[in-house]
Jmol script that loads the backbone (N, CA, C; Angstrom):
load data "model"
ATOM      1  N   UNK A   1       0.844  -1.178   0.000  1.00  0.00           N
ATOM      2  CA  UNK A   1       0.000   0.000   0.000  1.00  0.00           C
ATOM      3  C   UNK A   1       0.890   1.242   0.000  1.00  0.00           C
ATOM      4  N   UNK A   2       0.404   2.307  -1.169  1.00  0.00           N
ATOM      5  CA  UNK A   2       1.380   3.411  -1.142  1.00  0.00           C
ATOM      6  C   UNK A   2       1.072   3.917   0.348  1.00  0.00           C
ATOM      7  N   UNK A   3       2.004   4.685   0.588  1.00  0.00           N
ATOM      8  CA  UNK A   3       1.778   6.163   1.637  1.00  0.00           C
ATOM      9  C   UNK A   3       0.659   6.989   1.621  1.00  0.00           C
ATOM     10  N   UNK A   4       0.088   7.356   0.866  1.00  0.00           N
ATOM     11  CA  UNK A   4      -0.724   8.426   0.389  1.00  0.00           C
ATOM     12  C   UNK A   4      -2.208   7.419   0.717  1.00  0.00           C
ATOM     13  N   UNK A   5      -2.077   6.131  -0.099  1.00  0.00           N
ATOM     14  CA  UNK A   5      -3.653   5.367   0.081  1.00  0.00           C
ATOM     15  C   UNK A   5      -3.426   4.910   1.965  1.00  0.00           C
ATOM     16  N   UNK A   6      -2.953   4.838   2.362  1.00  0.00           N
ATOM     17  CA  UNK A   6      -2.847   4.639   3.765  1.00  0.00           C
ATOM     18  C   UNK A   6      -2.800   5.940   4.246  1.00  0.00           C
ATOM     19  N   UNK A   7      -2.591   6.691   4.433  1.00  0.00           N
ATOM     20  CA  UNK A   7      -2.923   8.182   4.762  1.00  0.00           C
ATOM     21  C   UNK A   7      -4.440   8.318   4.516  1.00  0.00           C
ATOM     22  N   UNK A   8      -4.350   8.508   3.928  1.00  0.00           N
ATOM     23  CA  UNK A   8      -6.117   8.829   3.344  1.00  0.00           C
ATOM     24  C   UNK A   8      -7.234   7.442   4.003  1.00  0.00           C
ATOM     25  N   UNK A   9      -7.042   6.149   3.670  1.00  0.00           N
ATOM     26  CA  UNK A   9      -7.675   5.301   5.067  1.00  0.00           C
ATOM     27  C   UNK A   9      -7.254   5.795   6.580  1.00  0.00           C
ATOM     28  N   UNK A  10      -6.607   6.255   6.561  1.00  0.00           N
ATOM     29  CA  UNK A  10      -6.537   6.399   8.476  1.00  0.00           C
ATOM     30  C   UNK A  10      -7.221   7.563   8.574  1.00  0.00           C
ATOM     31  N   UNK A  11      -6.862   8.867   8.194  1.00  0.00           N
ATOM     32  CA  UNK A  11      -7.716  10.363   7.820  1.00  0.00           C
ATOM     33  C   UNK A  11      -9.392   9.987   7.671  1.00  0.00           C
ATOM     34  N   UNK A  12      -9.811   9.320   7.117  1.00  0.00           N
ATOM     35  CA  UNK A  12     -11.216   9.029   6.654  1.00  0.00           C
ATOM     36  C   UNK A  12     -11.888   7.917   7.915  1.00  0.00           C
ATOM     37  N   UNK A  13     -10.796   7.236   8.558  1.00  0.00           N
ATOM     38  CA  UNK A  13     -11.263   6.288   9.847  1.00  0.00           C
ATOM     39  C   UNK A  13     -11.251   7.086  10.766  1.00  0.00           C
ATOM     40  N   UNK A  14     -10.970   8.075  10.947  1.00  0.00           N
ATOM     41  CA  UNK A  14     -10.596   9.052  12.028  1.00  0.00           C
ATOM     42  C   UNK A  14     -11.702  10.386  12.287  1.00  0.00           C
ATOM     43  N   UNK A  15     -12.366  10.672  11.002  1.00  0.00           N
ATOM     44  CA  UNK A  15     -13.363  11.321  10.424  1.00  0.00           C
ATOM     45  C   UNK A  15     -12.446  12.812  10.166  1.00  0.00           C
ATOM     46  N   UNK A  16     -11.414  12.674   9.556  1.00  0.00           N
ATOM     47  CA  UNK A  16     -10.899  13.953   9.465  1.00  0.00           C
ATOM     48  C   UNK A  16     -11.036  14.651   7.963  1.00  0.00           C
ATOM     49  N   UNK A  17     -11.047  15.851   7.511  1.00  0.00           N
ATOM     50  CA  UNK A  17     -10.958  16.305   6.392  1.00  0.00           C
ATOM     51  C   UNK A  17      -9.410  16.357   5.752  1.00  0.00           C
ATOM     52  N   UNK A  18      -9.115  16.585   4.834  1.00  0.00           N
ATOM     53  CA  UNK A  18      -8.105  17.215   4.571  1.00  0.00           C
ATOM     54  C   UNK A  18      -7.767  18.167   5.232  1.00  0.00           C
ATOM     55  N   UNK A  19      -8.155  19.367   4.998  1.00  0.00           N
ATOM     56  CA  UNK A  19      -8.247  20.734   5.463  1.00  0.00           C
ATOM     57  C   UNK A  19      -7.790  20.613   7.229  1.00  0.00           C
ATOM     58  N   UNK A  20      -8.489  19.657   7.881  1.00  0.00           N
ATOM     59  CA  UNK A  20      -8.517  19.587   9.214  1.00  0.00           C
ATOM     60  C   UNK A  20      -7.085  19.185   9.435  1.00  0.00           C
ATOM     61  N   UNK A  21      -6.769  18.069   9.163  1.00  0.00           N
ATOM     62  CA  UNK A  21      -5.137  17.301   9.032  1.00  0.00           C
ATOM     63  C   UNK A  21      -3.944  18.479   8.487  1.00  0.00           C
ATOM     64  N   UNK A  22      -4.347  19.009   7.617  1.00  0.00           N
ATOM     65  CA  UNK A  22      -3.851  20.068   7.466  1.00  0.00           C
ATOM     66  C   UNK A  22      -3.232  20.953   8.621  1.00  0.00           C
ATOM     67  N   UNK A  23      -4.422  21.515   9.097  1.00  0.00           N
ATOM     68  CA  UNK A  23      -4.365  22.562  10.365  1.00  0.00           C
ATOM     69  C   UNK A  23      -3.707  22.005  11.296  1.00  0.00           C
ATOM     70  N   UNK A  24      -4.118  20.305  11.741  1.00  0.00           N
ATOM     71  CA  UNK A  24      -3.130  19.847  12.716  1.00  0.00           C
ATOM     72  C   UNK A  24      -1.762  19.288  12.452  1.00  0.00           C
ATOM     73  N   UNK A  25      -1.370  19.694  11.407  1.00  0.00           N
ATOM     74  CA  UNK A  25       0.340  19.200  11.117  1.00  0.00           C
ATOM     75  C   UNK A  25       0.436  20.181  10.779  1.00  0.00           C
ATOM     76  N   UNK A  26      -0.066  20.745  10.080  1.00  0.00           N
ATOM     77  CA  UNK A  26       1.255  22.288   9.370  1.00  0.00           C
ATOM     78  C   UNK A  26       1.720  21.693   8.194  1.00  0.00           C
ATOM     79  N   UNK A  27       1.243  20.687   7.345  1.00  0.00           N
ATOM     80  CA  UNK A  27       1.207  20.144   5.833  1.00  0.00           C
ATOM     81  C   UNK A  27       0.485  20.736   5.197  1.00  0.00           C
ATOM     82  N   UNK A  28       0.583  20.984   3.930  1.00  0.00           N
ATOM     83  CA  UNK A  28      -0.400  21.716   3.095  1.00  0.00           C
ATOM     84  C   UNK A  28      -1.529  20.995   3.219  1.00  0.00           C
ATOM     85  N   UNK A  29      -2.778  21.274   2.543  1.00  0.00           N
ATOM     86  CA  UNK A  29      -3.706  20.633   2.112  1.00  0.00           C
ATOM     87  C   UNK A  29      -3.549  19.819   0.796  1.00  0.00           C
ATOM     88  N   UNK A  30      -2.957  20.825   0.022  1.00  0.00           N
ATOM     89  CA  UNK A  30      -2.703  20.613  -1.756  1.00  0.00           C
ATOM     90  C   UNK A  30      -1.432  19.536  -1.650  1.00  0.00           C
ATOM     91  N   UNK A  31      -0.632  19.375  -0.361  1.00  0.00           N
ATOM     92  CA  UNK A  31       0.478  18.232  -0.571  1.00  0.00           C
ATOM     93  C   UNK A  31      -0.239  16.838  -0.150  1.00  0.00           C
ATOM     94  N   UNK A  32      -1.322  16.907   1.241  1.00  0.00           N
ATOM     95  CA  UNK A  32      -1.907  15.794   1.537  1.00  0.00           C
ATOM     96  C   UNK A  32      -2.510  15.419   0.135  1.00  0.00           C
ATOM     97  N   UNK A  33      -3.343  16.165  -0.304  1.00  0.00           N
ATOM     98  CA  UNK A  33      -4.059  15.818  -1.655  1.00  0.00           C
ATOM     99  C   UNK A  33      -2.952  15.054  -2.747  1.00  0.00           C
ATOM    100  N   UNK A  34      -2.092  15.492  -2.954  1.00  0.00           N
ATOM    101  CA  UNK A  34      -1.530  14.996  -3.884  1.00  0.00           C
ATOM    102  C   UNK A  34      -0.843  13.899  -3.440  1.00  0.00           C
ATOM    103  N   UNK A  35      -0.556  13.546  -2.246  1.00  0.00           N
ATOM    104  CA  UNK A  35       0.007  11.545  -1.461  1.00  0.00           C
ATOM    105  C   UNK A  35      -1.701  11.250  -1.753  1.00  0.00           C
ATOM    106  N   UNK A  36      -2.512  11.976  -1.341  1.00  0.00           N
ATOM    107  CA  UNK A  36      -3.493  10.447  -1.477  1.00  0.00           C
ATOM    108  C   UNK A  36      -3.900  10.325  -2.623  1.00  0.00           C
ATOM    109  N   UNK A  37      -4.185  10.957  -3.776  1.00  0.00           N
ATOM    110  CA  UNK A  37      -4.288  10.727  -5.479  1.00  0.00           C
ATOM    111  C   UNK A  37      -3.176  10.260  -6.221  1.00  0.00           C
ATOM    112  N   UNK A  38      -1.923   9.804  -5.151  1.00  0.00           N
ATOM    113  CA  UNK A  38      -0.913   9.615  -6.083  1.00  0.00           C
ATOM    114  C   UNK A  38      -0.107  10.367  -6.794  1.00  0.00           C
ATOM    115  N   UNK A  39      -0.414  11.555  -7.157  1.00  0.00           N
ATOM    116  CA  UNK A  39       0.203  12.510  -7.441  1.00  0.00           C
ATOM    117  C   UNK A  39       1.492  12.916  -7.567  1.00  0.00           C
ATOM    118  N   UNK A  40       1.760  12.591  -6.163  1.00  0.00           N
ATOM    119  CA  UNK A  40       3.299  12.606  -5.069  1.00  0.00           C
ATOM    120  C   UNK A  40       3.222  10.910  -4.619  1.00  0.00           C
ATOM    121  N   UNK A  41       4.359  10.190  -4.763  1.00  0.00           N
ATOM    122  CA  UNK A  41       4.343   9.042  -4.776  1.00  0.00           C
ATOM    123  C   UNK A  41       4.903   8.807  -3.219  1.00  0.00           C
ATOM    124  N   UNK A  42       5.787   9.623  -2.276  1.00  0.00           N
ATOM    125  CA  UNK A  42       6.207   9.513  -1.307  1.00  0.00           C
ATOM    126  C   UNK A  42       6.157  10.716  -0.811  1.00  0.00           C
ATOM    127  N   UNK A  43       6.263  10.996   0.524  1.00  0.00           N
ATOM    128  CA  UNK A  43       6.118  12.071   1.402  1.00  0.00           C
ATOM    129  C   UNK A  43       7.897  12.216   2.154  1.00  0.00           C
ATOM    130  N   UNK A  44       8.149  13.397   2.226  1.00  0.00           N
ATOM    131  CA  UNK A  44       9.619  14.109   2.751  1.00  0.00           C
ATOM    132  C   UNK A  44       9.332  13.448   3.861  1.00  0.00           C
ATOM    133  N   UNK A  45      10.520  13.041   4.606  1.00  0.00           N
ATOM    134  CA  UNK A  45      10.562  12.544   6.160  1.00  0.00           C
ATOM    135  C   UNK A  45       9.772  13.723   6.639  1.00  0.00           C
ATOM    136  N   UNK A  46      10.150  14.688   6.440  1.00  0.00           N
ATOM    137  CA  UNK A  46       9.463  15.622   7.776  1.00  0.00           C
ATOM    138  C   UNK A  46       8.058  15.588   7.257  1.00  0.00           C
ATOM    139  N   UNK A  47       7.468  15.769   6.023  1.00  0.00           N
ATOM    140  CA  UNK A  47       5.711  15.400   6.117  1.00  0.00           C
ATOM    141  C   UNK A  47       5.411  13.910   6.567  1.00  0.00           C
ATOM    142  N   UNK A  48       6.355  12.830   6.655  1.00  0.00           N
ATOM    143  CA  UNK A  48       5.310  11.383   6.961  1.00  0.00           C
ATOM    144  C   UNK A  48       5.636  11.590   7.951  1.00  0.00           C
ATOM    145  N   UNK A  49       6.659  12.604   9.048  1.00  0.00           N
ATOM    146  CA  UNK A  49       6.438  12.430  10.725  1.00  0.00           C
ATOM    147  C   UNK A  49       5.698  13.153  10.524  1.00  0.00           C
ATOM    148  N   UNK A  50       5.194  14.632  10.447  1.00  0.00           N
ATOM    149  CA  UNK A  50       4.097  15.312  10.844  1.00  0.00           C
ATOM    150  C   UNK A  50       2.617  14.734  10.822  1.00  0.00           C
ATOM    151  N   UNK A  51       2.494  14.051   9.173  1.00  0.00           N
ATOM    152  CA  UNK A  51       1.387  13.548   8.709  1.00  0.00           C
ATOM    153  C   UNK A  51       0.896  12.268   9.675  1.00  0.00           C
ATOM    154  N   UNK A  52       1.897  11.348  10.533  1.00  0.00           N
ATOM    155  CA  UNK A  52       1.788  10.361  11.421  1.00  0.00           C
ATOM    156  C   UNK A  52       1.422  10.811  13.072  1.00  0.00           C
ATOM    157  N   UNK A  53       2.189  11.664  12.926  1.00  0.00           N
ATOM    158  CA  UNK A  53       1.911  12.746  14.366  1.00  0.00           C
ATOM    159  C   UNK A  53       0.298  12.670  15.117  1.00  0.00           C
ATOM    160  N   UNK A  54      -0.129  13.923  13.416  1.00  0.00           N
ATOM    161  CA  UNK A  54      -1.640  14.066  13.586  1.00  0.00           C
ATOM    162  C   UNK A  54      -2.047  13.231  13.086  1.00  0.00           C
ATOM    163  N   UNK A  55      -2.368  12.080  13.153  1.00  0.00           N
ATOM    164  CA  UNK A  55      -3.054  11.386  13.049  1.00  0.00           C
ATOM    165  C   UNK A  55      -3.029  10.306  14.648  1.00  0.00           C
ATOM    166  N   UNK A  56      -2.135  10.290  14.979  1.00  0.00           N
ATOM    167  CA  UNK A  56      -1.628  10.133  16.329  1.00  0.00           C
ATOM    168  C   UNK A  56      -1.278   8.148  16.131  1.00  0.00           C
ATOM    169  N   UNK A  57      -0.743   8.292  14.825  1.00  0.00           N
ATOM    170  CA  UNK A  57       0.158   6.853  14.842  1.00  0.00           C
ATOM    171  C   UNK A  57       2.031   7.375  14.503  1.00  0.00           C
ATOM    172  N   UNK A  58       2.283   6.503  15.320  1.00  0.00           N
ATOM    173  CA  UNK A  58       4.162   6.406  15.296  1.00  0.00           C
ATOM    174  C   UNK A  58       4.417   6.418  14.139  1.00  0.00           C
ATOM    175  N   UNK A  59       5.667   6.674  13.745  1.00  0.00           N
ATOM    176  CA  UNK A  59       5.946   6.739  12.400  1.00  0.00           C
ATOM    177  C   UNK A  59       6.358   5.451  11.539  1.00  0.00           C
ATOM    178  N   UNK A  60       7.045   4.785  12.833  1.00  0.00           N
ATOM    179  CA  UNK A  60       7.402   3.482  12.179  1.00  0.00           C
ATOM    180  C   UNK A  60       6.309   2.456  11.828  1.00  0.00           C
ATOM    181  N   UNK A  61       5.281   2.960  12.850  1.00  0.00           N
ATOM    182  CA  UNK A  61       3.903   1.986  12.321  1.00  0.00           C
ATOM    183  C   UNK A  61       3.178   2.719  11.251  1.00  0.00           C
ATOM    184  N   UNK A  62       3.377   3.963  11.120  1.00  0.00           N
ATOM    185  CA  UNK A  62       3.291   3.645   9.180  1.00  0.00           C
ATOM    186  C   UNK A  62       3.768   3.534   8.229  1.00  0.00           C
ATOM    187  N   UNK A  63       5.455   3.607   7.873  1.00  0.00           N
ATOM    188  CA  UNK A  63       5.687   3.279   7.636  1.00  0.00           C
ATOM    189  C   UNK A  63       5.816   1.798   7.209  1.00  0.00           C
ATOM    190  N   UNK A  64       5.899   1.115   8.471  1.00  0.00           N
ATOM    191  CA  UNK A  64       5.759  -0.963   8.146  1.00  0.00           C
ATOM    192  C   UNK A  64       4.514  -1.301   7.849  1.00  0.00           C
ATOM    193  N   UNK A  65       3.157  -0.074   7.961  1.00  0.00           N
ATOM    194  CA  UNK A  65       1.868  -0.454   7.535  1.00  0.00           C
ATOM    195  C   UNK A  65       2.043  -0.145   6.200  1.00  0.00           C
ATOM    196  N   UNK A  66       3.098   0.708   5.702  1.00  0.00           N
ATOM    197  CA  UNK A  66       3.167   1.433   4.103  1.00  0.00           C
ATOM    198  C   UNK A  66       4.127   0.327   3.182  1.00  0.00           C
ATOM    199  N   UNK A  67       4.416  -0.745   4.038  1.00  0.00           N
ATOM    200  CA  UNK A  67       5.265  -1.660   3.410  1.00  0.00           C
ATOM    201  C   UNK A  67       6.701  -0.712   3.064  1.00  0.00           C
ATOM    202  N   UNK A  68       6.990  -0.057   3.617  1.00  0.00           N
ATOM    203  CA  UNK A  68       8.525   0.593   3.182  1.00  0.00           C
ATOM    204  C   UNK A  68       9.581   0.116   3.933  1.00  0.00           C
ATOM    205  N   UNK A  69       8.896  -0.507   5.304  1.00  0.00           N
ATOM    206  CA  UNK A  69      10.111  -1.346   6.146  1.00  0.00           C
ATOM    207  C   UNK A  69       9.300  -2.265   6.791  1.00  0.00           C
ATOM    208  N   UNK A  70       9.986  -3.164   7.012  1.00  0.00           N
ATOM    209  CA  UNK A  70       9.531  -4.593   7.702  1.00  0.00           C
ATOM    210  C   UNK A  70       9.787  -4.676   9.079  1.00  0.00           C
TER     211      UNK A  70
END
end "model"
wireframe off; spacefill off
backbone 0.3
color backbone group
C-alpha cells in the first residue's frame, strides 16, 4: 500500500478532512491531496512524521503499515 492510500484510510477512519489534518500538522492541504491521489508518490521525512503525528500513529507503524520497512 502506497503512503498516500494509507494516509487517506486512516484520515477518513478518524473522520478527518483534509483541510482539518492540514491545520493539525502544518502540511499543506494541496500536498496531503496529492500523497493520497498519487500525485506525489512519497512524502519528505518531515511530512510522513508530521502527517503520522496528527493522526496520532508512530511513524514506524506507518511506515511498516506502508510496506517501506519490515
Amino acid at each position: 500500500m502506497r503512503f498516500g492510500e494509507w494516509l487517506k484510510q486512516e484520515r477518513q477512519r478518524q473522520h478527518l478532512t483534509g483541510a482539518a489534518l492540514a491545520r493539525r500538522t502544518g502540511v499543506s492541504q494541496s500536498y496531503i491531496s496529492a500523497l493520497e491521489t498519487g500525485a506525489r508518490s512519497s512524502p519528505t521525512l518531515y511530512a510522513a512524521t508530521r502527517l503520522a503525528d496528527g493522526i496520532g500513529i508512530k511513524l514506524w507503524v506507518a511506515l511498516r503499515d506502508t510496506e517501506i520497512i519490515e
